[in-house]
C-alpha positions in Angstrom: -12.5 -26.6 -11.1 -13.5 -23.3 -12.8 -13.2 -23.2 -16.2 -11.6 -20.3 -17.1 -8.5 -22.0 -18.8 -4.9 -20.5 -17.5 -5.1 -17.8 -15.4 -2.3 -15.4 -14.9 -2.0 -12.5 -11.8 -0.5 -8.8 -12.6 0.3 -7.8 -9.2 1.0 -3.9 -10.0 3.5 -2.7 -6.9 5.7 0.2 -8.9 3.8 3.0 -6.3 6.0 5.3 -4.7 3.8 5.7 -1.5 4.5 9.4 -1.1 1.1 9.6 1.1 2.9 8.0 3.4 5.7 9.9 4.2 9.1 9.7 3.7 9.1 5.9 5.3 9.5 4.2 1.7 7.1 1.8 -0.7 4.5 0.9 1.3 4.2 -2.3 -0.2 7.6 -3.5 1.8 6.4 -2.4 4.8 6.3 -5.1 7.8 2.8 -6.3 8.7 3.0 -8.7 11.4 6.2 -10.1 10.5 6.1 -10.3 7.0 5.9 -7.4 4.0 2.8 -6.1 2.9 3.3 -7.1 -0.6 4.0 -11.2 0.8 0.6 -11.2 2.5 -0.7 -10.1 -1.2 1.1 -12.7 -3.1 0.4 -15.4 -0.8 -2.9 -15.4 -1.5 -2.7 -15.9 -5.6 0.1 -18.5 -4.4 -2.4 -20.7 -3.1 -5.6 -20.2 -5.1 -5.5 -23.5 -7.1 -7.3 -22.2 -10.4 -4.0 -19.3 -10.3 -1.0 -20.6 -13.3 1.6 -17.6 -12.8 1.7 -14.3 -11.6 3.8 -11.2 -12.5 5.2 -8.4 -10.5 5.7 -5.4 -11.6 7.9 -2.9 -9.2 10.1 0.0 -9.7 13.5 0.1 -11.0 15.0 0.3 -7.9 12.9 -2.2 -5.9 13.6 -4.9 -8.7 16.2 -6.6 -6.2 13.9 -6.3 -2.7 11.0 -8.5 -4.7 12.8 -11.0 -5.8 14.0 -11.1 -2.5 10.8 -11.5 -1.0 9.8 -14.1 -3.7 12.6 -16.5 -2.9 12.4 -16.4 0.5 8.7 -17.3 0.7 9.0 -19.6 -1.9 6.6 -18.0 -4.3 7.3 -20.6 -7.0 4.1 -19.0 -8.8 5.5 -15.7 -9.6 7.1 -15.9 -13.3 8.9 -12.5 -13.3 9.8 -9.4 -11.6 9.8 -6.7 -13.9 10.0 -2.8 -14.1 7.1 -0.7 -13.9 6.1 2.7 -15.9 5.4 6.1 -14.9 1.4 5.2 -14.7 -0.3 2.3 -12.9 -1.8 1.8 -16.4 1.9 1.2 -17.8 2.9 -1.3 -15.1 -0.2 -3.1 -15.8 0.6 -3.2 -19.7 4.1 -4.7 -19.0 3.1 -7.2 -16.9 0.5 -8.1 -19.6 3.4 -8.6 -22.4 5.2 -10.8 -19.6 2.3 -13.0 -19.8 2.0 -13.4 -23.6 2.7 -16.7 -25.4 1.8 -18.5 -22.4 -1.5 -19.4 -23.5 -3.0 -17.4 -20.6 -7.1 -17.0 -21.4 -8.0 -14.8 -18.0 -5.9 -12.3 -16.4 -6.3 -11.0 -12.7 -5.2 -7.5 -11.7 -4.9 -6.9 -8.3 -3.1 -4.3 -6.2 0.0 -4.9 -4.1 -1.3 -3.1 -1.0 -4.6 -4.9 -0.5 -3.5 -7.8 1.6 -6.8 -9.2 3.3 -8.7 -11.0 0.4 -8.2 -14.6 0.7 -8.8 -17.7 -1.9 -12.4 -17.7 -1.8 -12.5 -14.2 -3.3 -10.2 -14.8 -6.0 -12.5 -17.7 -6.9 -15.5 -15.6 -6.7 -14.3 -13.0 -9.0 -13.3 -16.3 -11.8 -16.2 -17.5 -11.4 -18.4 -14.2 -12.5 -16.9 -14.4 -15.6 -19.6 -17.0 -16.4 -22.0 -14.3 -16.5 -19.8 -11.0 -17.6 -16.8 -10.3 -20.0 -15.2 -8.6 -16.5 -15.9 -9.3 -12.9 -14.7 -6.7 -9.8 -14.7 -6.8 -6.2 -16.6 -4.2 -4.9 -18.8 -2.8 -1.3 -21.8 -1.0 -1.5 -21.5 2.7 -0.5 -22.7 3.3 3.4 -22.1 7.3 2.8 -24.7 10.0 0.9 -22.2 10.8 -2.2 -22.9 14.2 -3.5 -21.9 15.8 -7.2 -20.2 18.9 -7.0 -19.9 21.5 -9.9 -18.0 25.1 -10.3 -17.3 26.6 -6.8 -18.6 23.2 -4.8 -21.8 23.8 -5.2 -24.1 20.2 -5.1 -25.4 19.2 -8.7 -26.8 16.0 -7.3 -27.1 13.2 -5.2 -26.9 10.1 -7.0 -29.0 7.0 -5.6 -26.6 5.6 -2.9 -27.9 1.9 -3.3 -26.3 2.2 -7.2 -23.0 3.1 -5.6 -20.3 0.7 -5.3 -16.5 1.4 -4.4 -14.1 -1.2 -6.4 -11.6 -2.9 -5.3 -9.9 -5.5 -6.3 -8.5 -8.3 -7.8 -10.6 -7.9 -10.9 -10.6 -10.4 -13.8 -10.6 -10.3 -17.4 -10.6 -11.9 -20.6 -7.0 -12.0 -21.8 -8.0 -10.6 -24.8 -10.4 -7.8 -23.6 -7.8 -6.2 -21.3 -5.1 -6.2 -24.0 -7.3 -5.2 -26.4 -8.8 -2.0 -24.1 -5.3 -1.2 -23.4 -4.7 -0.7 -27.2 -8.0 1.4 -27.3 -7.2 3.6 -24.5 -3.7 4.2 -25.7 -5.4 5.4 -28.9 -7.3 7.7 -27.3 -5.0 8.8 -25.2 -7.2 7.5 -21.9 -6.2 7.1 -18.4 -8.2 4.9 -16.1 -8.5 4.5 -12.0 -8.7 0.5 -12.6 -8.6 -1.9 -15.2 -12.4 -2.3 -15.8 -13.1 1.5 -16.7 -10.7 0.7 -19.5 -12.5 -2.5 -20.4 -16.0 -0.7 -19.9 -15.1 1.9 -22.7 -15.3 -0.6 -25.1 -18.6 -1.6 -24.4 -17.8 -5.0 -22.3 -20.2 -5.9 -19.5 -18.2 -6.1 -16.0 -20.2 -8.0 -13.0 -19.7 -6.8 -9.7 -19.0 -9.5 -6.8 -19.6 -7.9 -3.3 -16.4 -7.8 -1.3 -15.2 -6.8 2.0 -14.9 -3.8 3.7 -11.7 -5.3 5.3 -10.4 -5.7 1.9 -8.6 -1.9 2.5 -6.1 -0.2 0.5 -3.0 0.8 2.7 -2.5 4.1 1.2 -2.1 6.3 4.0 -0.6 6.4 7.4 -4.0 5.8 8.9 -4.6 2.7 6.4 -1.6 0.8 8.0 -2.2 1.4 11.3 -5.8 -0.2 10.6 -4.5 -3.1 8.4 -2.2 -3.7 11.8 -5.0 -4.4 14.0 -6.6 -6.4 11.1 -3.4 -8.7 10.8 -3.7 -8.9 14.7 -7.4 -10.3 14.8 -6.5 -12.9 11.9 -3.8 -14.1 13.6 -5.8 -14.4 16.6 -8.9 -16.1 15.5 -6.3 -18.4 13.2 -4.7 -19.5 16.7 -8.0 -19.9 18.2 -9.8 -21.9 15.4 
């Protein structure tokens, strides 16, 4: 068993998914018979070293969760609660959901990414031996270039220091609430959770991930993460 004492999931699912058309939250959306946002929680729901997770939706999809919750019997998942106007402030309320709960390490990890499984989630704990912070991340396969005023190339960084995060990404209970309070101070915003916990000068390890580990953003992601849930289900019927 990892020692990372109770460990408590912010699963942040307040986007509007306006890249994808006027279709609704993507998170809701049906992926091989069951919503995107089940395949997501499932995953926490089984992870043995996982206490209680949060969910933090819109206003208006308050009702649909907790729908989805009691039908899969998600008897992890604490609360359903309202999101803010940032991912940022959805994160932050489901932080102060998890207070007084004597949670030590906190996992964030986005609604949409449904293909991680258990062994990631324990891979990303158990970096926190070495780190304040841990992410899932995949190298960079591309040349990335820096562009200045008018698009004109500054530089090409060195691809094989390139990673893309993902996540779930862990923290210290502490640390995250703590970089929240500094970048609210500062008036920061952050992509993810570990560039606000890397501002205040905690060390973050990266664990490599998956490259199936995708973000269904667009209409393009969710016909991929279709033919994804396909294979899985295939090769779990042929195992």
């Amino acid at each position: 068993m990892l020692q990372n004492g109770r460990v408590g999931v912010v699963i942040p699912a307040a986007g509007r998914g306006v890249r994808m058309g006027p279709r609704g939250p993507k998170q809701f959306f049906d992926l091989d018979g069951k919503p995107i946002v089940a395949w997501t929680i499932e995953h926490f729901q089984n992870c043995p070293e996982v206490d209680s997770i949060v969910l933090v939706v819109g206003k208006d999809q308050i009702g649909e969760m907790r729908k989805i919750v009691t039908q899969y019997r998600f008897s992890k998942v604490l609360a359903v609660a309202e999101g803010g106007i940032r991912r940022q402030d959805s994160v932050r309320n489901g932080l102060r959901l998890l207070e007084g709960l004597s949670v030590e390490t906190v996992i964030v990890h986005d609604a949409v990414r449904p293909f991680i499984d258990v062994k990631i989630v324990q891979d990303v704990l158990a970096a926190l031996s070495r780190a304040d912070a841990a992410l899932i991340a995949i190298p960079v396969t591309d040349t990335i270039k820096i562009a200045g005023a008018g698009g004109l190339v500054q530089s090409t960084p060195p691809r094989d220091e390139l990673w893309i995060a993902q996540t779930p990404q862990a923290f210290r209970y502490a640390d995250l609430r703590g970089a929240f309070e500094h970048s609210d101070a500062d008036g920061f915003t952050g992509t993810d959770e570990a560039s606000l916990v890397e501002r205040t000068g905690k060390t973050v390890a990266i664990v490599p991930g998956a490259y199936e580990n995708i973000k269904i953003t667009t209409p393009e992601d969710y016909e991929l993460a279709k033919l994804i849930a396909t294979r899985k289900r295939s090769s779990a019927h042929t195992s």
